[in-house]
N, C-alpha and C positions, 0 to 999 in steps of 0.2 A: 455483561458489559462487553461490549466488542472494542479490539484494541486495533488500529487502525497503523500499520507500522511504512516508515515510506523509507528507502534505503538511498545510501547518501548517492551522489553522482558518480556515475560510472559500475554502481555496484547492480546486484539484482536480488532479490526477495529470501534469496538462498542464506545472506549474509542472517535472518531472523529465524532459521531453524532451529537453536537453538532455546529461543526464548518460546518458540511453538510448543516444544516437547515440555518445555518448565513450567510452563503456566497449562497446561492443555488441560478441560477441565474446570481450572479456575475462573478463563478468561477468553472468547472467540478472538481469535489472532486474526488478523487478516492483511495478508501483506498485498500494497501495491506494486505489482511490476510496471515499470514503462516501457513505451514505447521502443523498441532495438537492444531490449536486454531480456536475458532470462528465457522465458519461454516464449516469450515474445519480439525475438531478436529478429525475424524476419518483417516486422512492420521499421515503417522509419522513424526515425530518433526524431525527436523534439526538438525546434529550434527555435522555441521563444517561453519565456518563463508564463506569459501570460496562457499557452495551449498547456504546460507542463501544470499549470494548477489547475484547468478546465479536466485534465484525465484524472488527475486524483479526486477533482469533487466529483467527476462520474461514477467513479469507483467505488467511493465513501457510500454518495445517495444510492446504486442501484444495490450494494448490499447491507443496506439501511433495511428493519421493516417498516419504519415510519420515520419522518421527520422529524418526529417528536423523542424519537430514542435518543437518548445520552452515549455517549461514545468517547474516545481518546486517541489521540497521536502522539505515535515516537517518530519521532524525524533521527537521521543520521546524517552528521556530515564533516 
């Protein structure tokens, strides 16, 4: 099962290491960074909720191996 973890506003992917090492193993972790954080602090920030959900369902689908896989999100906020 892939766990799909999105970190609140302002944060970046770093905030789920944590839960990477605990579950590692049990569960494929996979954190979205956005856009002007994290490792990706040199592209520009997001400034509409409707582009801020187009990058996390990018994210979701291209590390999906199918459509049809089951999956879950932790949101933070």
């Amino acid at each position: 099962m892939k766990l799909f973890c999105l970190p609140s506003a302002g944060a970046q992917v770093s905030m789920y290491h944590d839960i990477k090492n605990t579950l590692d193993g049990k569960m494929e972790i996979i954190p979205i960074e956005y856009p002007g954080h994290g490792y990706r602090i040199s592209e520009p920030l997001i400034d509409s909720m409707e582009k801020l959900c187009d990058e996390c369902i990018n994210g979701i689908v291209t590390a999906l191996d199918n459509l049809d896989e089951p999956f879950m999100l932790l949101g933070h906020s």
